[in-house]
Structures are given as structure tokens and as C-alpha cells.
C-alpha positions in Angstrom: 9.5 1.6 -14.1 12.0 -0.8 -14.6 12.4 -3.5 -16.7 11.5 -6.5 -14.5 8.7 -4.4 -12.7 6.5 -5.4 -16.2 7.1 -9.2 -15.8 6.2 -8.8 -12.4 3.0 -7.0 -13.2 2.4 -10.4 -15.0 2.6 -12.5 -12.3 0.5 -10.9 -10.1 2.4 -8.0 -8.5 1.3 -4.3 -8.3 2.0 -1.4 -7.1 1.6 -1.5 -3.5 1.7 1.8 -0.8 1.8 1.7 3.3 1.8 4.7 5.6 3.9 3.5 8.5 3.6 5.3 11.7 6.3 4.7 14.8 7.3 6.4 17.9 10.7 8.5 17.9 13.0 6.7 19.4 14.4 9.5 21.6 10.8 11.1 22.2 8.3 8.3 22.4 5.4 10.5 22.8 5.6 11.4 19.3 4.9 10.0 16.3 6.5 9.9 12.8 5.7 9.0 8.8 7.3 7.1 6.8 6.0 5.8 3.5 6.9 2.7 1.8 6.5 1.9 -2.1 6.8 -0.9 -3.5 5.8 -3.8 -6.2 3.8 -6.6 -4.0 1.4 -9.2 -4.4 -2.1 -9.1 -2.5 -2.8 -10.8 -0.3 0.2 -11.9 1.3 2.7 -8.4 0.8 5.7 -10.7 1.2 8.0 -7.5 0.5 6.1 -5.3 2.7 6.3 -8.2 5.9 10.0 -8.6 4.9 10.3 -5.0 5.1 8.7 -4.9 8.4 10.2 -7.3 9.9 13.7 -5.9 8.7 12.5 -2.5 11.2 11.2 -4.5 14.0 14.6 -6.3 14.1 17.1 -3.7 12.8 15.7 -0.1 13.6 14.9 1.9 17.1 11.2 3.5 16.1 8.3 1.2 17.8 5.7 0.2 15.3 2.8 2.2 16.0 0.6 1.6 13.2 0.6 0.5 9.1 -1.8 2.0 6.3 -1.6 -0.4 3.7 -3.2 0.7 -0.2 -3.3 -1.5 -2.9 -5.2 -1.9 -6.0 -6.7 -5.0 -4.7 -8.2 -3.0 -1.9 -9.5 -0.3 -3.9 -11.4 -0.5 -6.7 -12.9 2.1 -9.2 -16.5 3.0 -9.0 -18.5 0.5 -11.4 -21.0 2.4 -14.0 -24.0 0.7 -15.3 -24.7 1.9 -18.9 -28.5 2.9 -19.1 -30.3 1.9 -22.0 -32.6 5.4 -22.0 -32.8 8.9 -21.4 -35.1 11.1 -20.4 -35.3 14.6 -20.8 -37.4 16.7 -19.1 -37.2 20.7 -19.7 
């Protein structure tokens, strides 16, 4: 982690993951992963549309489909503490 990636943190941004899938540009038939890692803020992923948009416009692979993870989407499993226990033997 970096130094700003605490203040970011602070203002709403965490760690955000997307599995991109797009087509070779040589062998469409087949597909390829790329994974993308970055500090973003739910719900809008400004850095990961940016990002995006920077492939559709600048790179050859077709789009084929986006996995997005975030902590936002995600969420532990909430325990409920029990007040009693019962033992049976």
C-alpha cells in the first residue's frame, strides 16, 4: 500500500478486483484473462470505466465479458450471538 491509498480508504475507496474476459485479436474464437486491481469507489468504479474505456478505444481484444468484486458486493456472513446453550450428551 501506498501512502495515498490510506486517505483514499477515507473517502470511500476500496480495494476493488474485475476478471476481464476478451477475444484474441488474431484468433477471435478464443478467449483470454486479464485481471484488473485497483483502489475504486462503489458504486460508480470511475477508474475501472476509465480503464475500460481506455481498451475499447486503444487496444485490439473485443470485450467479451467483466467480473467485477468489491467489498461492497460481498459481505461477511453475520453471526447472531445466542444467549444459551444446550448440551445434550
Amino acid at each position: 500500500m501506498g501512502p495515498g491509498d490510506f486517505a483514499a480508504q477515507l473517502r470511500g475507496f476500496s480495494l476493488t478486483t474485475a476478471e476481464i474476459l476478451y477475444r484474441m485479436p488474431d484468433h477471435p474464437s478464443l478467449l483470454q484473462s486479464y485481471i484488473w486491481q485497483e483502489y475504486d469507489l462503489h458504486p460508480l468504479f470511475p477508474k475501472l470505466k476509465g480503464f475500460l474505456n481506455f481498451w475499447s478505444e486503444n487496444l485490439e481484444g473485443a470485450l467479451y465479458r467483466i467480473r467485477v468484486t468489491h467489498k461492497a458486493l460481498i459481505h461477511p456472513r453475520e453471526y447472531d450471538f445466542v444467549a444459551s446453550e444446550f448440551r445434550l450428551h
